[in-house]
N, C-alpha and C positions, 0 to 999 in steps of 0.2 A: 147614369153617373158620368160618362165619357161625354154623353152630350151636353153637359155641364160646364164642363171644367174646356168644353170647345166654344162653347158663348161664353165664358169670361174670360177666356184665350182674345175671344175677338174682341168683347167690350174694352180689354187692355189696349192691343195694339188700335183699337180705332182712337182711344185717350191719347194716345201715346203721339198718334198720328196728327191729331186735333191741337197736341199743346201748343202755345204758342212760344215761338221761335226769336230771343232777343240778342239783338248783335251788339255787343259793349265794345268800341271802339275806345285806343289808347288816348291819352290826352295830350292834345297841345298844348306849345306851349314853351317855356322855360325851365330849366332847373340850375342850380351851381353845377352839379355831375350829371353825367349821364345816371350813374347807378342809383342818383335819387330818386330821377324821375321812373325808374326801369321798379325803383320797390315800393313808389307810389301804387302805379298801374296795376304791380300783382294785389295790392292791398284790397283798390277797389274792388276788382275782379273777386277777389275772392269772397268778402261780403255780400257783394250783388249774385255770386253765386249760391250762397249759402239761402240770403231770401227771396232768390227768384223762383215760383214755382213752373217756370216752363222750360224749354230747352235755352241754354246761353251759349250762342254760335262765340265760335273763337274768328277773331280779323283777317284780313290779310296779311302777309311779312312786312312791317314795314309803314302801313295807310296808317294814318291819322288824319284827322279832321278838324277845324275851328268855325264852323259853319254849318248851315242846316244843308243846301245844296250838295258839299260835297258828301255829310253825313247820310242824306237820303240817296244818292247815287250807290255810295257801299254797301247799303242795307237790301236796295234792289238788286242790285248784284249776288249780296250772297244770302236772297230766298229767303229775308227775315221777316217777320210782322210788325217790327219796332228797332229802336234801337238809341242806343244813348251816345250821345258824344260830349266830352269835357274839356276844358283849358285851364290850364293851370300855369299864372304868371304872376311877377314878383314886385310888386309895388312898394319902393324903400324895403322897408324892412320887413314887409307882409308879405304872406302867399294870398292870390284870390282864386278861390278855387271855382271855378262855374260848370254846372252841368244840366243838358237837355235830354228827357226823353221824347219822343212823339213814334207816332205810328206810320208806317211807311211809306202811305200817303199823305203823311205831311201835317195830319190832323193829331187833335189829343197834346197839344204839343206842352209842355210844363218846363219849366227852368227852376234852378235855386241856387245861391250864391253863399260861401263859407269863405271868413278870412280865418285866416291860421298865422301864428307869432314866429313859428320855428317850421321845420321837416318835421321833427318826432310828433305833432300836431296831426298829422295823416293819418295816426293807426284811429282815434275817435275824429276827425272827419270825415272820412271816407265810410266808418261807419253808420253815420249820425247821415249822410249824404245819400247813401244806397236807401236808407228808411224812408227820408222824405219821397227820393224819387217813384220807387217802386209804391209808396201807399198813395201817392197824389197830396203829400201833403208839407204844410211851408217846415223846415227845418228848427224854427221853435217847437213846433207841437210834435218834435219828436225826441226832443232834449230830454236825456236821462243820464245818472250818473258815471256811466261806461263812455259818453260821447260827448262831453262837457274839456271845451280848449282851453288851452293856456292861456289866448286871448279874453274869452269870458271868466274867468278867474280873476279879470280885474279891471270889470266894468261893475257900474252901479246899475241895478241891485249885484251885489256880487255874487258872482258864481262858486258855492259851497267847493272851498278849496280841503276839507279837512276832515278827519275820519272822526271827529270826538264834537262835541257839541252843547254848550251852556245857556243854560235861561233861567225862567220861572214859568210856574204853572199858578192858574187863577180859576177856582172852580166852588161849585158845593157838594156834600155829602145830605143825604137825606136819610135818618133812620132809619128800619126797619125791623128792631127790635124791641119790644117794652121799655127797657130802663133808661136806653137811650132816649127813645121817642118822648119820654116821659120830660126829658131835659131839653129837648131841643125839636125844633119842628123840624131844620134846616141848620148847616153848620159851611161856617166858608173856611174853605179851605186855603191855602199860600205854599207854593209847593217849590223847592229849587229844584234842577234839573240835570244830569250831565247823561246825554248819550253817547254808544259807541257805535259806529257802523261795524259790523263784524262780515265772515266770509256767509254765502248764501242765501242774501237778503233778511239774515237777521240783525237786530238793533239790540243791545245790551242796556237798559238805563236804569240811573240811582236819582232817590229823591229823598230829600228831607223835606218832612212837610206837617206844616199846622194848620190843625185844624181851631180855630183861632176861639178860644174861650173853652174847648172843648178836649182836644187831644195834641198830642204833640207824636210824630215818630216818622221811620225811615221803610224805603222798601228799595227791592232789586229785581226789576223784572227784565223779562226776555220776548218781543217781538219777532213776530215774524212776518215780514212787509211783500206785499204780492206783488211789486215791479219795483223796477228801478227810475220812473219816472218823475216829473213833479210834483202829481197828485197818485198819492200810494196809500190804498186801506191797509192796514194792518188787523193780529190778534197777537194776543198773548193770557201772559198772566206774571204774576213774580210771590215773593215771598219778602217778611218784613215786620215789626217790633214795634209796635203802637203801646201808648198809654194815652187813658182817660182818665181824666181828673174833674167828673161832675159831681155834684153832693152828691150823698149817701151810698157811694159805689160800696160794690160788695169790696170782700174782705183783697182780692184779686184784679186791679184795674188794667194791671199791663197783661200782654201776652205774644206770642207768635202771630203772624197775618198775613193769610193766602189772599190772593184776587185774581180776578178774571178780567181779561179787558179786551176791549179795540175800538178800532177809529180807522183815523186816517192822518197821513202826512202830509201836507202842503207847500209847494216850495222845495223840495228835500234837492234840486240843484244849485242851491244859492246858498249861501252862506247862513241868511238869515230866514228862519222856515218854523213854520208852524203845525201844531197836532192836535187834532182836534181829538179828544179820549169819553170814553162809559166806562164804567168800570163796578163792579162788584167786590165790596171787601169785608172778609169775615177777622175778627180779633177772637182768638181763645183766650179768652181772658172768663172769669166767673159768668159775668153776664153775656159772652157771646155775641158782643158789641160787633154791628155790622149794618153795612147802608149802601145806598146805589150813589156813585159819585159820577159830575159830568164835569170838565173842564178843559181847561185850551190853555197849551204851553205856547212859550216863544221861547226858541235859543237859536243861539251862535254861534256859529264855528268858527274856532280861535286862530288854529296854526296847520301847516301841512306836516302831513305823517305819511 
């Protein structure tokens, strides 16, 4: 047992010894204050801390860099594997914020460039900043709603400024009951929309919706969405008050209406975003009226909250 717990003492410190060692260097640069620039620098550092998985060497007092030469001299210096350097200067009324990783030989080398409207713009750039760098990847394909600027808030397409969200939805229901089936092979559905973004990556939506010759009613369901990215699957389900109105229904056409669903989100950093949905819906009503539905909303976010 002791010789155990002595090779994974070792496997530890050899990992430990093996990680790789990244020097984040402060940024050049400009600011109006010192203190902005001074709560820039902790911002980055802190995120790039949070998803760097190897060691993050602290700078020298004082070094900063705008250049690969001087950035590769400090990195050699202080025994790192890589290392990042950024600039951040003030263009009229913009910030542009730039930043490089590479490897301490010079190679691997990646850049990305963020403009920002204000200062208070740095808590989701700097975020949205450390993602791209650290995964190798361009700073669109890491846009989610935590790291979305006040400058993309009003560009075209726009960037989803709002926590509530209105459309329509355009789909079919397909039977799967006798009395139903017996009425209809297929039934299209026209559904209005209003979502809410809520805390925890849930989405709260209402809908009124017809099913056009066949039923008329509402539901309130509650998602639950696995990122906070562009493209977000979801599941849920909700609860909701249908009537059918085909010939010969039993004596009972309306009733209560559970359903099951998921998909996915589309776009959910822009304003205008779409959902693609399945869904299962049972009606308690006499005939236990129920069908597999597929459709695809579009809505809009109206106003900031």
């Amino acid at each position: 047992m002791r010789s155990i717990k002595i090779v994974l003492m070792i496997l530890s410190l050899a990992a430990f010894a093996s990680a790789e060692k990244l020097l984040l260097l402060p940024m050049a640069g400009d600011a109006d204050k010192a203190a902005d620039i001074s709560t820039v620098n902790q911002l980055y550092r802190d995120v790039v801390e949070a998803q760097f998985k190897g060691t993050l060497l602290s700078p020298p007092a004082g070094v900063s860099c705008n250049d690969r030469e001087c950035a590769l001299k400090v990195a050699r210096e202080a025994r790192a594997d890589g290392v990042i350097y950024s600039t951040l200067n003030r263009l009229g009324s913009k910030w542009i914020f730039s930043s490089t990783i590479m490897g301490v030989d010079g190679n691997n080398v990646f850049n990305q460039r963020l403009t920002a409207l204000s200062i208070e713009d740095f808590e989701a750039v700097t975020k949205r900043m450390a993602d791209a760098l650290l995964n190798r990847k361009e700073t669109e394909q890491v846009a989610s709603l935590d790291n979305i600027t006040e400058k993309e808030n009003t560009q075209e397409p726009e960037r989803r400024r709002s926590l509530s969200a209105s459309g329509v939805a355009l789909g079919y229901l397909w039977p799967t009951n006798d009395s139903l089936q017996n009425q209809y092979s297929q039934v299209i559905r026209v559904a209005w929309l209003n979502d809410w973004e809520l805390r925890n990556n849930f989405v709260l939506g209402a809908e009124l919706i017809w099913g056009v010759g066949a039923s008329i009613g509402g539901d309130l369901n509650l998602n639950y969405v696995f990122s906070r990215t562009d493209i977000s699957p979801f599941v849920g389900g909700g609860v909701g008050l249908h009537f059918y109105g085909y010939d010969n229904a039993a004596d009972r056409r309306s009733g209560p209406t559970l359903n099951m669903q998921g998909g996915m989100f589309l776009f959910r950093t822009y304003d205008v975003h779409v959902r693609l949905r399945g869904q299962y819906q049972v009606t308690f009503n006499s005939d236990m009226d129920q069908g597999f539905i597929l459709d695809a909303g579009f809505t809009f976010g109206k106003m900031h909250l």
